[in-house]
Backbone atoms as SQL, in Angstrom:
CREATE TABLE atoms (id INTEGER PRIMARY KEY, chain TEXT, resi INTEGER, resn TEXT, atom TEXT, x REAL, y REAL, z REAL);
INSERT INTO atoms VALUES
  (1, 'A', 1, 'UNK', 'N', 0.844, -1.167, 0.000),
  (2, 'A', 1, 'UNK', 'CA', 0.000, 0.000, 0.000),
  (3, 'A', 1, 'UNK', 'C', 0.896, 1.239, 0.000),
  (4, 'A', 2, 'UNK', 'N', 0.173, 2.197, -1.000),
  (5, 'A', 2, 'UNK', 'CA', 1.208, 3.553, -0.812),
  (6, 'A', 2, 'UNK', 'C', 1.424, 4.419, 0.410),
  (7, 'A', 3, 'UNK', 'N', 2.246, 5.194, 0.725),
  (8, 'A', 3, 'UNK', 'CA', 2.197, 5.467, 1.580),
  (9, 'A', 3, 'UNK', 'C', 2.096, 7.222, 1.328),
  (10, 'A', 4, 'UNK', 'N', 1.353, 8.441, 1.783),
  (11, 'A', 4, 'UNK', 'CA', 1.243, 9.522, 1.431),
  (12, 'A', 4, 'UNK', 'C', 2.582, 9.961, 2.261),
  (13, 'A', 5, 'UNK', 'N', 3.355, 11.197, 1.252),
  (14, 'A', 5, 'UNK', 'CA', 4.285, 11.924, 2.096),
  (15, 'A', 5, 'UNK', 'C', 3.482, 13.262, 2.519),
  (16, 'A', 6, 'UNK', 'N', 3.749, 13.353, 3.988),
  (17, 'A', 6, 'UNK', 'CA', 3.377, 14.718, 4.721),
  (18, 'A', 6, 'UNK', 'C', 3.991, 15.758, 4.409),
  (19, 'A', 7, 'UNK', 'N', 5.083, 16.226, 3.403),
  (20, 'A', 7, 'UNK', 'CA', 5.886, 16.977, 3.297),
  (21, 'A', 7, 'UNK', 'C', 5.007, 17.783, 2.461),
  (22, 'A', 8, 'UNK', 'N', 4.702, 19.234, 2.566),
  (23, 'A', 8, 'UNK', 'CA', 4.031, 20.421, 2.016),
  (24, 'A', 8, 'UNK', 'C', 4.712, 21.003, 1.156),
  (25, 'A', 9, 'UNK', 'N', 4.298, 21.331, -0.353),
  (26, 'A', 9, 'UNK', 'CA', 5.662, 21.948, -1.310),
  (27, 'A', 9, 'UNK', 'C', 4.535, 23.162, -2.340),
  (28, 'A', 10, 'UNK', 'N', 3.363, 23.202, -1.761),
  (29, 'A', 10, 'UNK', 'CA', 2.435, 23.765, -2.061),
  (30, 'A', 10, 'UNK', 'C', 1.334, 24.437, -1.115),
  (31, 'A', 11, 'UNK', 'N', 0.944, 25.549, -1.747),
  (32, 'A', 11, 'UNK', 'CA', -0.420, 25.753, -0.808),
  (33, 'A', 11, 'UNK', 'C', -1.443, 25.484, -1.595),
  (34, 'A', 12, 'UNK', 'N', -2.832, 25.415, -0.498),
  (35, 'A', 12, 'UNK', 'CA', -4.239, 24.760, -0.917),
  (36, 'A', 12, 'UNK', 'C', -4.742, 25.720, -1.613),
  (37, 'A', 13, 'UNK', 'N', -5.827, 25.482, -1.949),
  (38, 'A', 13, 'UNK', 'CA', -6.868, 26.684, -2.823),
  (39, 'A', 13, 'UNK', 'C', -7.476, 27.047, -2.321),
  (40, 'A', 14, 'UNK', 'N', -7.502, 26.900, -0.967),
  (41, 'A', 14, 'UNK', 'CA', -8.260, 27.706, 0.153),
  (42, 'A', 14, 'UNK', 'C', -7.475, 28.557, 0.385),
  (43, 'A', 15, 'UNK', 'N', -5.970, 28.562, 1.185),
  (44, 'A', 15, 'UNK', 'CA', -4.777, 29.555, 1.393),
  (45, 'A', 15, 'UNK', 'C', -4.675, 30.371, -0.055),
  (46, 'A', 16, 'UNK', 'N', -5.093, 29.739, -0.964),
  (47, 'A', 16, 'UNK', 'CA', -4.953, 31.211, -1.899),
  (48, 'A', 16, 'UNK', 'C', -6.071, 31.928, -2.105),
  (49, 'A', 17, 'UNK', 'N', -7.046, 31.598, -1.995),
  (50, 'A', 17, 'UNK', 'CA', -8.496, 32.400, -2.066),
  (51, 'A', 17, 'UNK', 'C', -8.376, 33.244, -0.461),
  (52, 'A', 18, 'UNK', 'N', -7.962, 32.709, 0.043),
  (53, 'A', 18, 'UNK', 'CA', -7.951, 33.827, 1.386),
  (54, 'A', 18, 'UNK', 'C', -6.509, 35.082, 1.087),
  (55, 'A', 19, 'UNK', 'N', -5.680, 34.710, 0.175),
  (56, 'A', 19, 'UNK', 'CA', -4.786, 35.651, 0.151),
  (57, 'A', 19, 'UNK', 'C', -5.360, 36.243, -1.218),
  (58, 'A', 20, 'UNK', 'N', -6.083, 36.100, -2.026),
  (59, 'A', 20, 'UNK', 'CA', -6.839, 37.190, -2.852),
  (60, 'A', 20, 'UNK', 'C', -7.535, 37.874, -2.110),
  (61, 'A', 21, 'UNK', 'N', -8.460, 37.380, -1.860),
  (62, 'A', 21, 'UNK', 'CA', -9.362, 38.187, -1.100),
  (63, 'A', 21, 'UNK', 'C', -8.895, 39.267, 0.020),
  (64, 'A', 22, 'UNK', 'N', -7.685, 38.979, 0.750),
  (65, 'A', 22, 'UNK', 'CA', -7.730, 40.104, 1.688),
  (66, 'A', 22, 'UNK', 'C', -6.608, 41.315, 0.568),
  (67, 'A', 23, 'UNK', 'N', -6.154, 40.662, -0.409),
  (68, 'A', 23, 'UNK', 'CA', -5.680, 41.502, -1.370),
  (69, 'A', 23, 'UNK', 'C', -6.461, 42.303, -1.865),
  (70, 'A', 24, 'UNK', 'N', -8.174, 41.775, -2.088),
  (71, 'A', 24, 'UNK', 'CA', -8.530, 42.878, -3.095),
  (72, 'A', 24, 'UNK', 'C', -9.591, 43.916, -2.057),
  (73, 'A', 25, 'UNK', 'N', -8.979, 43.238, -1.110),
  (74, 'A', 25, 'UNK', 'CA', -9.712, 44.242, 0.133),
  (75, 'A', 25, 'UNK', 'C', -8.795, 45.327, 0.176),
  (76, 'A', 26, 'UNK', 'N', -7.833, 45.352, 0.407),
  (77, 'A', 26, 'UNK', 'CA', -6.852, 45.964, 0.965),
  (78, 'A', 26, 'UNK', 'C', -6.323, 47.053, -0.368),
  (79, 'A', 27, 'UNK', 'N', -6.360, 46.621, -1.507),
  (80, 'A', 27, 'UNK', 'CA', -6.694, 47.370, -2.812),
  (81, 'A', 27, 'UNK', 'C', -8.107, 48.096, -3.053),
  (82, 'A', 28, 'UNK', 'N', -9.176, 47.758, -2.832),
  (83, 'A', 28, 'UNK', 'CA', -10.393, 48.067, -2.676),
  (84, 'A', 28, 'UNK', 'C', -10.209, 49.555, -1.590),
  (85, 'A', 29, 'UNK', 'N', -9.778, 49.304, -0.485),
  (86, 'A', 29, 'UNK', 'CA', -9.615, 50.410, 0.504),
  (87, 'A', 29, 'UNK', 'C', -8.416, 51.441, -0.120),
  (88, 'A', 30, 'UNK', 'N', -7.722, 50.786, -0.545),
  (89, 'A', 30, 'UNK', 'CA', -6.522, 52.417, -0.976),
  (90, 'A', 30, 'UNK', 'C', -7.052, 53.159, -2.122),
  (91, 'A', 31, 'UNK', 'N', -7.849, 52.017, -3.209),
  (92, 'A', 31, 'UNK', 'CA', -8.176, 53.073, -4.443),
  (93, 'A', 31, 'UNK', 'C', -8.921, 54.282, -3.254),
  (94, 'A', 32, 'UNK', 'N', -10.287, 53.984, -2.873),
  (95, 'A', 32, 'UNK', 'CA', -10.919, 54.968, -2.495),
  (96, 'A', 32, 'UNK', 'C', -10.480, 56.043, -1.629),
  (97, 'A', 33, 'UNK', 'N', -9.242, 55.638, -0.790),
  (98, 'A', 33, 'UNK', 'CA', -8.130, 56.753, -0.251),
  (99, 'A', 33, 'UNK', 'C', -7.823, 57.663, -1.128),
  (100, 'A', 34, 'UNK', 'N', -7.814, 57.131, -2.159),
  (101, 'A', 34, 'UNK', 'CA', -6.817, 58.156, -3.355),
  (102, 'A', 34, 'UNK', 'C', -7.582, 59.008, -4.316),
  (103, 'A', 35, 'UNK', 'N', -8.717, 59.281, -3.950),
  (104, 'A', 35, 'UNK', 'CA', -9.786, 59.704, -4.955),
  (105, 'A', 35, 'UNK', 'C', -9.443, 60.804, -3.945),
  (106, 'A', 36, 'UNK', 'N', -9.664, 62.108, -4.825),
  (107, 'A', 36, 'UNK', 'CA', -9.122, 63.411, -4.881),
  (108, 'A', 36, 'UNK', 'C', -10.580, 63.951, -4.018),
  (109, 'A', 37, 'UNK', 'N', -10.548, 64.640, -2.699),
  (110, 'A', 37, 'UNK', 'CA', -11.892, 65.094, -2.147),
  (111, 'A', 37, 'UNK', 'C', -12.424, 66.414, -3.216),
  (112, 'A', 38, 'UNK', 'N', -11.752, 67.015, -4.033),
  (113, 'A', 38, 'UNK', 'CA', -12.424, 67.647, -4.993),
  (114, 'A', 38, 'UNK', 'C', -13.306, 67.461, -5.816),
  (115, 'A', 39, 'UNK', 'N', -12.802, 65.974, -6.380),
  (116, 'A', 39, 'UNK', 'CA', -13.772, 65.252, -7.138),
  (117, 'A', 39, 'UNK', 'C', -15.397, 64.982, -6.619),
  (118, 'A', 40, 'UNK', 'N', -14.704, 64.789, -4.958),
  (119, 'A', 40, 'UNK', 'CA', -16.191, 64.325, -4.279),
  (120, 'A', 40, 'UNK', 'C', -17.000, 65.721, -4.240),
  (121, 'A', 41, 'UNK', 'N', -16.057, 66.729, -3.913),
  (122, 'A', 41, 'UNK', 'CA', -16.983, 68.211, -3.920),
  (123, 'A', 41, 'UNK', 'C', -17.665, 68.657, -4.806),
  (124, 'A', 42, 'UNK', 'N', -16.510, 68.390, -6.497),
  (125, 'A', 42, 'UNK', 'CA', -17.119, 68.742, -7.022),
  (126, 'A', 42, 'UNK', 'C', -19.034, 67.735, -7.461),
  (127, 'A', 43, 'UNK', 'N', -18.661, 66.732, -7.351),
  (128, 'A', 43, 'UNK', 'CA', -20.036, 65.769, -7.674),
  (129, 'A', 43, 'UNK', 'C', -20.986, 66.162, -6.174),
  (130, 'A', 44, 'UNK', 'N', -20.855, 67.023, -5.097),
  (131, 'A', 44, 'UNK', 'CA', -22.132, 67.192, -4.269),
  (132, 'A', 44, 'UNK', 'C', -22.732, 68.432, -4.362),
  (133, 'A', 45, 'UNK', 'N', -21.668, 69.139, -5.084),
  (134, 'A', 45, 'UNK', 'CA', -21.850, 70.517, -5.382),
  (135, 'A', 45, 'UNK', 'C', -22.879, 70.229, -6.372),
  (136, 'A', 46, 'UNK', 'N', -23.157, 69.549, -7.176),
  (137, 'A', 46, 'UNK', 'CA', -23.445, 69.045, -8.806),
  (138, 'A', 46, 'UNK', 'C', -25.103, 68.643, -8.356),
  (139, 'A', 47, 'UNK', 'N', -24.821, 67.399, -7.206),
  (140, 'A', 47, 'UNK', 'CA', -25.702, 67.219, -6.848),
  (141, 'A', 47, 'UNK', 'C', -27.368, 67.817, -5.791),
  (142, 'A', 48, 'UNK', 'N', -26.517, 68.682, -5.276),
  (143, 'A', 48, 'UNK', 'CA', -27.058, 69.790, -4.655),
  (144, 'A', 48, 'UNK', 'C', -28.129, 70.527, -5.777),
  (145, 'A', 49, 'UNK', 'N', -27.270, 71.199, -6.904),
  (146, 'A', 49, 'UNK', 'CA', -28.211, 72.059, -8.250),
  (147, 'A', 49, 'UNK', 'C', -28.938, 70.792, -8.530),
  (148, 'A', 50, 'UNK', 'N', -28.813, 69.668, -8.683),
  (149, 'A', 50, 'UNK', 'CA', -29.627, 69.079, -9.275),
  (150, 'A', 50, 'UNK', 'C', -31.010, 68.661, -8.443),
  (151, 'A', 51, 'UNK', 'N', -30.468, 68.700, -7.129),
  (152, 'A', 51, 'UNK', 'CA', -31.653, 68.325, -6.404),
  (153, 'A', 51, 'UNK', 'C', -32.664, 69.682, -6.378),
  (154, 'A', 52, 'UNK', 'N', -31.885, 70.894, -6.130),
  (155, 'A', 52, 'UNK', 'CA', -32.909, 72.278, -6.538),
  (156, 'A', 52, 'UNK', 'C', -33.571, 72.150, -7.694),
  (157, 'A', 53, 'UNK', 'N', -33.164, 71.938, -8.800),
  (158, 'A', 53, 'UNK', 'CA', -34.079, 71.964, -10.141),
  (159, 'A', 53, 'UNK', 'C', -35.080, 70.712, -9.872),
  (160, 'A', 54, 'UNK', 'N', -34.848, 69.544, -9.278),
  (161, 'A', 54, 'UNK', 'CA', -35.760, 68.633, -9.222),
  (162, 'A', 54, 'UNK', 'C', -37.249, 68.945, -8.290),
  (163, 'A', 55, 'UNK', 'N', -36.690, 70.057, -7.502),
  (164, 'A', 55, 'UNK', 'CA', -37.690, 70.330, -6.441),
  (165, 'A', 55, 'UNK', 'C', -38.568, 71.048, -7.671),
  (166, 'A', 56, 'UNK', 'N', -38.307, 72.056, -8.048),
  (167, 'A', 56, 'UNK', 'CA', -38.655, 72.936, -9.571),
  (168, 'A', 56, 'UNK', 'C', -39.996, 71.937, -10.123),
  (169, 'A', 57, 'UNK', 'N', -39.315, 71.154, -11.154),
  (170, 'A', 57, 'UNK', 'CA', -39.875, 69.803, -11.420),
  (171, 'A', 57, 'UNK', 'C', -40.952, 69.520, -10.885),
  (172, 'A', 58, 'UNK', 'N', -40.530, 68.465, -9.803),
  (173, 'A', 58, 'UNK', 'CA', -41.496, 68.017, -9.334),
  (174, 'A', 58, 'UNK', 'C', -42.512, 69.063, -8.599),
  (175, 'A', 59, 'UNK', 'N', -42.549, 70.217, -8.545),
  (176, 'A', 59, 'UNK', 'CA', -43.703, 71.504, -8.568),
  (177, 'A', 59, 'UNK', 'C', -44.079, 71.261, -9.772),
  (178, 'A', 60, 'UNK', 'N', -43.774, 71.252, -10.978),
  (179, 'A', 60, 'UNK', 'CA', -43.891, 71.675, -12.071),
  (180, 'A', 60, 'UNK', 'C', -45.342, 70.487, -12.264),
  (181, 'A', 61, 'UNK', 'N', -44.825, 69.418, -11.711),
  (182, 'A', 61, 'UNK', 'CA', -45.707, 67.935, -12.242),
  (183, 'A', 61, 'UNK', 'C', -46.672, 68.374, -11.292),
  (184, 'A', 62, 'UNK', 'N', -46.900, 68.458, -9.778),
  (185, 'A', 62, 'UNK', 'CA', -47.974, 68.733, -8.976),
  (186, 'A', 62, 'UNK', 'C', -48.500, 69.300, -9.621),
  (187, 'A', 63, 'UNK', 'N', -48.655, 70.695, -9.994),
  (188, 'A', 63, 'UNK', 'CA', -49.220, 71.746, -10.492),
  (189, 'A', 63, 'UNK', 'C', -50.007, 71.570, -11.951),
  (190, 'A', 64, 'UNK', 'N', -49.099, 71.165, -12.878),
  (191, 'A', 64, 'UNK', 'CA', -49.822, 70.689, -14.349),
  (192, 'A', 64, 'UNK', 'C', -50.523, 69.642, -14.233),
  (193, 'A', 65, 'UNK', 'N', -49.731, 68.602, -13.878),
  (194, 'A', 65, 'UNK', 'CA', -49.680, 67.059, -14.091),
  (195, 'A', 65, 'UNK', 'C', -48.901, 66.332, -14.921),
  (196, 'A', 66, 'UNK', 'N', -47.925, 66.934, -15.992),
  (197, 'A', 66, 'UNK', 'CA', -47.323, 66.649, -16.497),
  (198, 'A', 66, 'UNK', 'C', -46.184, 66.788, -16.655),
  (199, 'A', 67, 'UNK', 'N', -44.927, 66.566, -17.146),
  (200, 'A', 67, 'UNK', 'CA', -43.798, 66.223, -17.079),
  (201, 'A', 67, 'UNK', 'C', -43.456, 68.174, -17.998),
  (202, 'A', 68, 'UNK', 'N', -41.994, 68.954, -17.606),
  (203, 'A', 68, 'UNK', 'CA', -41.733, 69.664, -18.332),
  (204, 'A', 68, 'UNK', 'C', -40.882, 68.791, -19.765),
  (205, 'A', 69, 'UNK', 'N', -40.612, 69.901, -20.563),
  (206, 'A', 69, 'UNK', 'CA', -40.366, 69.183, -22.021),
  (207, 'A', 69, 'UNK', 'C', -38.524, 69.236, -20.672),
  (208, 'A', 70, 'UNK', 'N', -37.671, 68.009, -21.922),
  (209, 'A', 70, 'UNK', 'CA', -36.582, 67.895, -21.488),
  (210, 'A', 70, 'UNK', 'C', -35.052, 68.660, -20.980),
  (211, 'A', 71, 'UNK', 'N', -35.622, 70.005, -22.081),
  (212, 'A', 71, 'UNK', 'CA', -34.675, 70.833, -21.807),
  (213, 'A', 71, 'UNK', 'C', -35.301, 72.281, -20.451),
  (214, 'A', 72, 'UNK', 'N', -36.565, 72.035, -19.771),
  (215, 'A', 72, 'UNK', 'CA', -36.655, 72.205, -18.589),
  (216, 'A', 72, 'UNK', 'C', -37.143, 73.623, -19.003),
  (217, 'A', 73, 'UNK', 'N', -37.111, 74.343, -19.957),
  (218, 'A', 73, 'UNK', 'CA', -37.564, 75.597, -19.931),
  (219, 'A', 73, 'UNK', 'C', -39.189, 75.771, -19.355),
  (220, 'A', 74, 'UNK', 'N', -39.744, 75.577, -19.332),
  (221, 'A', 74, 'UNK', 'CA', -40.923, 75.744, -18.656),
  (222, 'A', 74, 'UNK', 'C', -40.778, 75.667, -17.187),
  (223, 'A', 75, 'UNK', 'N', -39.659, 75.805, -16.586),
  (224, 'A', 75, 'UNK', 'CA', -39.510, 76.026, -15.532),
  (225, 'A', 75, 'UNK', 'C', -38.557, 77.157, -15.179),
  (226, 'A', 76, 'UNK', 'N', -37.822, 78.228, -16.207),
  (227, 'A', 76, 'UNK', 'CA', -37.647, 79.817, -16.093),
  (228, 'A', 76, 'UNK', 'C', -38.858, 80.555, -16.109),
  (229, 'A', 77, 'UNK', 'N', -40.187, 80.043, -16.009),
  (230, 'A', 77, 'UNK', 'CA', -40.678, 81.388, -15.759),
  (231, 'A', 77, 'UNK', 'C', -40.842, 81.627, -14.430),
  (232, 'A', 78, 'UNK', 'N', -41.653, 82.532, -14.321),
  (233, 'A', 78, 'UNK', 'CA', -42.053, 83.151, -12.964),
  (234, 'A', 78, 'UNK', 'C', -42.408, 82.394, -12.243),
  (235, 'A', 79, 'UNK', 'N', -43.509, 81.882, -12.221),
  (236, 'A', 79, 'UNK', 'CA', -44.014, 80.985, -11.510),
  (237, 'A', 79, 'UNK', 'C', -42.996, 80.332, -10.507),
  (238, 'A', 80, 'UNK', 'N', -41.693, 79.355, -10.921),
  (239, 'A', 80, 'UNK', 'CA', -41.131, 78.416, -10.984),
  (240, 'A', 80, 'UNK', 'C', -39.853, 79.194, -10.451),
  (241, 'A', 81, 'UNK', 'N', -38.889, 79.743, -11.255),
  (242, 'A', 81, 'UNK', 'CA', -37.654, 79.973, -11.217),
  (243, 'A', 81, 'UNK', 'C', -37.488, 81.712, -11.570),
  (244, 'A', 82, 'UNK', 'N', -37.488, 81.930, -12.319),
  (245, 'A', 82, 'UNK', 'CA', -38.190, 83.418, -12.663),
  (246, 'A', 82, 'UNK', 'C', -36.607, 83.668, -13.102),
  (247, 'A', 83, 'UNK', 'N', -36.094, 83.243, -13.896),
  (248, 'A', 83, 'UNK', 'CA', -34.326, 83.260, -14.474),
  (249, 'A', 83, 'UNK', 'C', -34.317, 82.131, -15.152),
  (250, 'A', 84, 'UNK', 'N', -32.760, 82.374, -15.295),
  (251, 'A', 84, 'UNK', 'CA', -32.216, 81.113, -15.426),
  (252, 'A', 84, 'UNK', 'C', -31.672, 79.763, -14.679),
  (253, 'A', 85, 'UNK', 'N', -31.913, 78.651, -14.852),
  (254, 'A', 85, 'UNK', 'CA', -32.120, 77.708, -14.257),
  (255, 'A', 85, 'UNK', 'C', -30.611, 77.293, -14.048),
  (256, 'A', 86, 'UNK', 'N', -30.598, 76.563, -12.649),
  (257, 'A', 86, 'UNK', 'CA', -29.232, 76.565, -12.310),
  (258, 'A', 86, 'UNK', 'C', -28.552, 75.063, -13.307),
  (259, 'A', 87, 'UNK', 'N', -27.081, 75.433, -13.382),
  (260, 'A', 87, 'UNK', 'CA', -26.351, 74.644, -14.497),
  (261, 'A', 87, 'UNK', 'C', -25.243, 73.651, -13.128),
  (262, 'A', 88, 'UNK', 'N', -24.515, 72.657, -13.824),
  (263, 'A', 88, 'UNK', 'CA', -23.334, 72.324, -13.538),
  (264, 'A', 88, 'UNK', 'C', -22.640, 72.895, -12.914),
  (265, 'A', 89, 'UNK', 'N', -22.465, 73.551, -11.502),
  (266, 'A', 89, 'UNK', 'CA', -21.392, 74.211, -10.754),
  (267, 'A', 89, 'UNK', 'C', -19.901, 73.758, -11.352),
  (268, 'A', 90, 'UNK', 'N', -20.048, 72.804, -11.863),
  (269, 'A', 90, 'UNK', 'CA', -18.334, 72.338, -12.510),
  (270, 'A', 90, 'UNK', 'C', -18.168, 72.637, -13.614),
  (271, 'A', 91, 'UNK', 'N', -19.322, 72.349, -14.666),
  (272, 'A', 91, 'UNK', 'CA', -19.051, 72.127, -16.228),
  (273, 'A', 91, 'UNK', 'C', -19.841, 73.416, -16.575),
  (274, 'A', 92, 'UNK', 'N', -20.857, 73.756, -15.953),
  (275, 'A', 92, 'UNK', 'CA', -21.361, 75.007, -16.570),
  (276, 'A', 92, 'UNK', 'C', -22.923, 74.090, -17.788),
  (277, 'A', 93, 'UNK', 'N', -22.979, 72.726, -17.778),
  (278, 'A', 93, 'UNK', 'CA', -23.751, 72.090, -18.754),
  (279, 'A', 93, 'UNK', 'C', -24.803, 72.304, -18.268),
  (280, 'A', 94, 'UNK', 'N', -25.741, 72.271, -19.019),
  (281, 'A', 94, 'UNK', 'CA', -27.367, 72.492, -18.492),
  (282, 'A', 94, 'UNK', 'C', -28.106, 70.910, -18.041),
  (283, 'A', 95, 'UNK', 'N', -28.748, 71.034, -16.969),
  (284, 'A', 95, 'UNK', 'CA', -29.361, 70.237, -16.880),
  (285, 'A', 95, 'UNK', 'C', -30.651, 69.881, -17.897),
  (286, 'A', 96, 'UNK', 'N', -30.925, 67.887, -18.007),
  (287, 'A', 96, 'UNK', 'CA', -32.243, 67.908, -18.359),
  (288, 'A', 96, 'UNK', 'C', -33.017, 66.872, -17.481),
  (289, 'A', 97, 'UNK', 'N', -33.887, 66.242, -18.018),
  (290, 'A', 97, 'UNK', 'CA', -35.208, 65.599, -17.714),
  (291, 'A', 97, 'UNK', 'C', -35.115, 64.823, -18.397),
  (292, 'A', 98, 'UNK', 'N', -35.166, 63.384, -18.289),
  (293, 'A', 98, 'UNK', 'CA', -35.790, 62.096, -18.136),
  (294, 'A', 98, 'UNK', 'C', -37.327, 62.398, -18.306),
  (295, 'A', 99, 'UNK', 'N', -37.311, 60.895, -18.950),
  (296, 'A', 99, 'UNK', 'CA', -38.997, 60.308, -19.457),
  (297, 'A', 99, 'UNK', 'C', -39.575, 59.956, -18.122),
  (298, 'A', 100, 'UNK', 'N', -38.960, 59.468, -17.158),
  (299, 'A', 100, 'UNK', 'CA', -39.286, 59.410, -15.659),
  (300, 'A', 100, 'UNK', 'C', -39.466, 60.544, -14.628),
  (301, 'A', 101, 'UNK', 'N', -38.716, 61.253, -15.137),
  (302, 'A', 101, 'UNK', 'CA', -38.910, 63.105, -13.929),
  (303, 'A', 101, 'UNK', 'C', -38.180, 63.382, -13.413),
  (304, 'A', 102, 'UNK', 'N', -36.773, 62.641, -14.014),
  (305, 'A', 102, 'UNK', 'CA', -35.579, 62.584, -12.948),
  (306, 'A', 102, 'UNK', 'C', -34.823, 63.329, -13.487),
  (307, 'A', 103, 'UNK', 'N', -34.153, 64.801, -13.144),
  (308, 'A', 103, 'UNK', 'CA', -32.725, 65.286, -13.367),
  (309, 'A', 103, 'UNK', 'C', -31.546, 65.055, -13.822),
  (310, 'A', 104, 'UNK', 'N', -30.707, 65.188, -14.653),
  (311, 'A', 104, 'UNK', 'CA', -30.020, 64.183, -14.908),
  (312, 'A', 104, 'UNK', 'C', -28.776, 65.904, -15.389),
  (313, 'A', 105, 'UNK', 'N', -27.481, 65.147, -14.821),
  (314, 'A', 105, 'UNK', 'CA', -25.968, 66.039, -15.389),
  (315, 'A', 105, 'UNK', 'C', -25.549, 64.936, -16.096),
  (316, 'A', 106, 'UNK', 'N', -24.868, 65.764, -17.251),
  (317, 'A', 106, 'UNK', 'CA', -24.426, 64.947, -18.267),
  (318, 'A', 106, 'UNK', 'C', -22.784, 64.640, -17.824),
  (319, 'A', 107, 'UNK', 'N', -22.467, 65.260, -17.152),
  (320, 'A', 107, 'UNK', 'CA', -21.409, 65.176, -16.520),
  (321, 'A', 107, 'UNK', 'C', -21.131, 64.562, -15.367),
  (322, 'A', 108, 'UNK', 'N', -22.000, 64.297, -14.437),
  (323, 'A', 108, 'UNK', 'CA', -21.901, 64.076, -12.811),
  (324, 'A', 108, 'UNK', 'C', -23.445, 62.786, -13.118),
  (325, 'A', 109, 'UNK', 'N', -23.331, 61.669, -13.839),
  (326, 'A', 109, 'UNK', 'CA', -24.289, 60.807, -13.797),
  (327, 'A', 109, 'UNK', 'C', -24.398, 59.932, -12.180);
């Protein structure tokens, strides 16, 4: 009968799935260290105008019942905004509207 040697000249596929994994943890945590807090400013800054024009909006739907056209002008008039409607704090791009009612930067998705 054979006899198995105990001598180890390899690791299991368990010892390597545990050394990926705390690898792509540990990679997982530095990318997001390294993301520039500007970037994050600039996308809450972004998000902020967008949530104001959505408030806009969704007045716009209470009030009619219907959706403004996409490029949102029916919401510079008086009623609503009474100007011009706020843009991209970063890019300066105009916001639009979704078939759903949702705000959308073409820049800051």
């Amino acid at each position: 009968m054979p006899r198995f040697n105990n001598n180890r000249r390899a690791f299991s596929l368990i010892e390597i799935l545990a050394a990926v994994m705390i690898a792509a943890t540990v990679a997982t945590i530095a990318v997001t260290q390294f993301r520039t807090p500007g970037d994050t400013a600039h996308w809450r800054s972004c998000q902020l105008s967008r949530q104001t024009v959505q408030n806009e909006a969704n007045r716009y739907i209470d009030i009619t019942g219907s959706l403004p056209s996409s490029d949102l002008r029916q919401l510079s008039s008086s009623q609503y905004w009474d100007g011009p409607l706020p843009t991209c704090p970063v890019t300066g791009t105009a916001f639009t509207l979704d078939r759903s009612g949702n705000i959308n930067c073409k820049s800051h998705p």
